[in-house]
N, C-alpha and C positions, 0 to 999 in steps of 0.2 A: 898331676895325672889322675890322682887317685880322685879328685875333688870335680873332672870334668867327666871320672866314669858314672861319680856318683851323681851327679843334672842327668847325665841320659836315662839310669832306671830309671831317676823320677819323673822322667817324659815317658817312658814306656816304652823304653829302648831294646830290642830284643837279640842285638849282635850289636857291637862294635868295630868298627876297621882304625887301625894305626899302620901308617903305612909309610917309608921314609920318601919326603919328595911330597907327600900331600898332606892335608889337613885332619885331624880328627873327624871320623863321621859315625854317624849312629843309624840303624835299621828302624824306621820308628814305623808302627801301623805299617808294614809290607818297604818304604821307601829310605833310599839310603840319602842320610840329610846331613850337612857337613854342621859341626858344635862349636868349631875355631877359627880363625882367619891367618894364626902362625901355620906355614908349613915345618915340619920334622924334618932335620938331617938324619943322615945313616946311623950317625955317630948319636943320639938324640934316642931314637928305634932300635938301637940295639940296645942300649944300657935299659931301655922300658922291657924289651924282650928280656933281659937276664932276671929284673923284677921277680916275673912269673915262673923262672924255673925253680923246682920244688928242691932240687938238691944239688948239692956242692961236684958232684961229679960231672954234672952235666951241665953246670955249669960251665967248669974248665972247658970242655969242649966244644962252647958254643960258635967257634966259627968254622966247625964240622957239620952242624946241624943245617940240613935242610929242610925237616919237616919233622916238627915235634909236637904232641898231643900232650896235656895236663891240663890241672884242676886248680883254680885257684882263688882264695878268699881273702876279706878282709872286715873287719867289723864293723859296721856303718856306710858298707859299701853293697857287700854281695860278693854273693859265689855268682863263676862264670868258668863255662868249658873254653882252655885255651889250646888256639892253632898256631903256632909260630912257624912261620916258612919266608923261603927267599925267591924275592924278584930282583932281579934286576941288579943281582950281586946284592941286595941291601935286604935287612930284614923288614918284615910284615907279620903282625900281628892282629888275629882276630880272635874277637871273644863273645862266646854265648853268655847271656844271660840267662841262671839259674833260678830261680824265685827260692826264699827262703822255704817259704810255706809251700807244701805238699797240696797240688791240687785236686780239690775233689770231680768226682760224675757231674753232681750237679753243677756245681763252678764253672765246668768245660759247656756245659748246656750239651752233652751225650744223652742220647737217650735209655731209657732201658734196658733194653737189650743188652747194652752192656753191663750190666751186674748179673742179668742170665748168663751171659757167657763166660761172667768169671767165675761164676759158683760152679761151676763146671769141673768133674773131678779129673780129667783126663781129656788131652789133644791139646792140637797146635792154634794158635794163635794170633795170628799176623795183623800186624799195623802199620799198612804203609803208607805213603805218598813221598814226594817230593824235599831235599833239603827245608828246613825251616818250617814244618807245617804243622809244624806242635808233636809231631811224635813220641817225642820223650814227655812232654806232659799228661796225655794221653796214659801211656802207659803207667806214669806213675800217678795217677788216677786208679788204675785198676788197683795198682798193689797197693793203695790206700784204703780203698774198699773193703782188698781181702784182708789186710792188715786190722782193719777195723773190727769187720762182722765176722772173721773167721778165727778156730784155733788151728793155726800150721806154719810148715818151715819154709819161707820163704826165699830162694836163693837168689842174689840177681850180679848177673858178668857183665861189668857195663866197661866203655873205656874214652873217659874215665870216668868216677862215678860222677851224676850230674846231683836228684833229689837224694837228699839226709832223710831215710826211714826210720824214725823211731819205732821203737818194739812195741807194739800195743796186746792188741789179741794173740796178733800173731807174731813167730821169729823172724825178722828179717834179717840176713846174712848179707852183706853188698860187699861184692869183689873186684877190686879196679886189675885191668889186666897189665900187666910192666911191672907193677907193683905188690898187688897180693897173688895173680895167677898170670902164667907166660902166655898165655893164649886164651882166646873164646874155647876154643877146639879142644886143647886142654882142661881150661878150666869147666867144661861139660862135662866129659870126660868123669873127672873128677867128682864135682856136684852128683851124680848118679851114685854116689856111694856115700851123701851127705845126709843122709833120710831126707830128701826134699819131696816139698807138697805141688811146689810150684816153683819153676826157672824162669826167671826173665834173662833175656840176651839182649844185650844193647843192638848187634848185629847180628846177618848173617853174614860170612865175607867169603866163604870157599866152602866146597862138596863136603871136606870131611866134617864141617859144624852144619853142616845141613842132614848129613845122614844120622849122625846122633841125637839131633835134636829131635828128628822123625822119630829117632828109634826108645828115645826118651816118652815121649809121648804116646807111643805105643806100650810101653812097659807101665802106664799107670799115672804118668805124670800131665800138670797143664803146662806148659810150655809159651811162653810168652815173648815175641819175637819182631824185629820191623825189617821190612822192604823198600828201599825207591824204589816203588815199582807207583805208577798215575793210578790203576784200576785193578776190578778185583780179576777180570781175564789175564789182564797183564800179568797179575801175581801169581796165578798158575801156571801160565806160560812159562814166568823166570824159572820157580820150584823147579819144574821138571827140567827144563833147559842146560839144568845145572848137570845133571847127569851124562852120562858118556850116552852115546844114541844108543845101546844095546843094553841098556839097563832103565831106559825113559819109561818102557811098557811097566814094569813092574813098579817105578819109582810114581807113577800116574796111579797104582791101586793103593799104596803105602799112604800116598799123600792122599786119596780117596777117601779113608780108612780114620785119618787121624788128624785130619783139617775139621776143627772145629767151626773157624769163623775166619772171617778178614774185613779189618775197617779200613776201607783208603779216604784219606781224608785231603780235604787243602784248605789253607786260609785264606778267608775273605772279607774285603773291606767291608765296614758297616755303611746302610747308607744313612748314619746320620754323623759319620765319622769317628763315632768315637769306638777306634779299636776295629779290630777283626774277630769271627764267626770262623767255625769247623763246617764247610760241608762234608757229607758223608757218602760212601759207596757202601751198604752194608750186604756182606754174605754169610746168610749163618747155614751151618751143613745139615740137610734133611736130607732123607734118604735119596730123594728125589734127585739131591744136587751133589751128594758122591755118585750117582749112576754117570750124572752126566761127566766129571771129574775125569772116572776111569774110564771112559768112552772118547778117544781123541779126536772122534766124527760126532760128537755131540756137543764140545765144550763152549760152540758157540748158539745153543740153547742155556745157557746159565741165565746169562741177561735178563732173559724173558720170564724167569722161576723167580728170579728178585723183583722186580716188578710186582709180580703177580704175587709175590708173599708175603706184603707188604703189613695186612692185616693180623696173617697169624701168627706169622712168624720174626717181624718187624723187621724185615728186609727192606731194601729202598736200593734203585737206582740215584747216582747222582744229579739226573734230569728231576726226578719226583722229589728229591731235598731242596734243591733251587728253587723249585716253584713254592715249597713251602716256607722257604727264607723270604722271595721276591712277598709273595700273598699275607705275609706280618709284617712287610715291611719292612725285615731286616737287612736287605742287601737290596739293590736295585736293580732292576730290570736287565740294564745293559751290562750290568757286571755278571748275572746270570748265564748273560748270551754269551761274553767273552769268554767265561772260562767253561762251558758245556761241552762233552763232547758233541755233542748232536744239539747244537743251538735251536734247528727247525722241530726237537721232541718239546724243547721249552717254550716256543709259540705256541705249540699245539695245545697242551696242556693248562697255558694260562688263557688261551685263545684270543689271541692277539692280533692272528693273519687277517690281514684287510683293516685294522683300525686300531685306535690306539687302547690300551689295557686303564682298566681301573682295580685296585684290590679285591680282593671278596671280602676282607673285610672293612675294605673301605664303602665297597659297592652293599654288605648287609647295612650295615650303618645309616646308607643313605636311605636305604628303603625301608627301614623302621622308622626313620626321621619322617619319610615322604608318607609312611601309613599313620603314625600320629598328627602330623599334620593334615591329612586328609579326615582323619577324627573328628581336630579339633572342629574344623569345619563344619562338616556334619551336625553337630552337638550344638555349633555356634546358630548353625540356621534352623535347626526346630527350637533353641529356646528364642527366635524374634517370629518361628509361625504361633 
């Protein structure tokens, strides 16, 4: 087992499925691709499921378990977040892959704007999109940053923990929840009375780790946080949603107040295949765009303030990050359009309606090729006059 987990990281595997009744498969570049041609009995899936349980108690209880959450390594293999649960009366096991190494800003190809918003001394933080879209690397990108260029105390409640922070600049504390704290909620809670600089939450999961986290971030701290939520509307939306309706209005100016940013991101193929690219939705809070926040009749003007703040304040809608993936040639065209909201903003923009698209910088290229060649020409016919 251990010998066919270790082929798929070296493919570039980023989930695992074991499953009893089918074959080993792997997640490779976005697609789930089978590694074996044995299929697993029940009896096969379960004794691999008892493997990854981290302790003797829970072990004995394993044919109580329906759905168990842990962490698990091996040396020459990899760390990977494990899901154990049951179908079909049999067990299934899936596993995230961990990378040893702590990713950086630049590694991820994030731009700027994210090390502004992490040197940031105070407010909330949001990083969402979709299962699997790099989230957790992202984030621990940032605390590598701050870990790096900062001196401070790092807290981070994850469950369970995914990257190993080593202490550098700065203290990092990592709290797996079952094991070092019984809850996100609690372990907040808690952490506020830890001298922390900066909290990461692996989640948010219910109102009472969302009020404290707001109220964390109001009291002085940055607050570091993720969402499935697809967009950066959607992710307002959720925030507030979350609240009882007779506390929305108030929870719309808190969250106005102490939203610093939000990156929604998703993975996308390369188009020269090798590997997937982070597009981005990026919101950073100007005053202009908490107005709109605490305004429930304006929050569908944001949009337009991302767009348009593009320059100074390195906002970007997800339309205007696709056209600049499509335009270097990182991702193609039709992958563009499949996964845009608004496929007809990404015609528009690479201007494509009516005919077919060339790059711009395939299109400058040609036309400095097409002006030295008209040169040469030139040059060629007054030295024969």
């Amino acid at each position: 087992m251990e010998n066919i987990i270790k082929a798929a990281v070296a493919r570039g595997a980023s989930d695992l499925h074991i499953k009893a009744g089918d074959v080993f498969r792997a997640r490779i570049d976005g697609e789930l691709k089978p590694l074996t041609k044995q299929r697993l009995t029940p009896e096969q899936t379960k004794t691999i499921a008892l493997k990854f349980i981290p302790t003797e108690e829970d072990r004995k209880r394993i044919d109580q378990i329906r759905d168990y959450d842990c962490s698990w390594g091996a040396p020459g293999v990899g760390r990977f977040r494990v899901n154990i649960l049951r179908q079909r009366s049999s067990f299934m096991v899936v596993l995230r892959v961990i990378p040893f190494e702590v990713p950086t800003l630049d590694k991820l190809c994030l731009p700027r704007v994210f090390e502004t918003v992490a040197d940031m001394d105070r407010g909330l933080v949001l990083v969402t999109g979709p299962s699997g879209c790099g989230k957790s690397s992202t984030m621990a990108a940032i605390i590598n940053h701050l870990n790096t260029k900062a001196n401070k105390h790092i807290v981070t409640l994850e469950n369970p923990i995914e990257f190993l922070h080593r202490d550098l600049n700065s203290s990092v504390t990592q709290r797996e929840i079952g094991s070092d704290t019984e809850s996100f909620h609690t372990g907040l809670r808690a952490s506020l009375r830890q001298d922390p600089d900066v909290i990461l939450i692996g989640e948010l999961p219910d109102l009472q780790t969302v009020d404290v986290c707001i109220t964390a971030a109001e009291t002085g701290r940055l607050l570091i946080s993720t969402l499935s939520t697809p967009d950066v509307a959607t992710t307002i939306a959720r925030m507030v949603a979350m609240f009882p309706p007779e506390e929305q209005e108030v929870a719309r100016m808190r969250l106005a107040d102490s939203l610093r940013a939000v990156f929604s991101q998703r993975l996308l193929p390369r188009a020269d295949g090798a590997g997937r690219i982070a597009a981005l939705e990026i919101l950073v809070c100007t005053p202009a765009i908490r107005e709109l926040i605490g305004d429930r009749n304006r929050v569908g003007e944001i949009r337009d303030h991302i767009a348009s703040g593009r320059d100074e304040f390195g906002m970007q809608t997800f339309e205007q990050h696709l056209v600049d993936l499509v335009e270097s040639d990182v991702i193609s065209l039709e992958t563009a359009r499949m996964v845009a909201p608004n496929p007809t903003e990404i015609d528009r923009l690479v201007g494509v309606i009516g005919g077919p698209r060339r790059s711009t910088r395939k299109r400058q290229t040609q036309e400095v090729a097409d002006q030295a060649e008209g040169e040469d020409v030139a040059e060629k016919g007054s030295d024969e006059g």
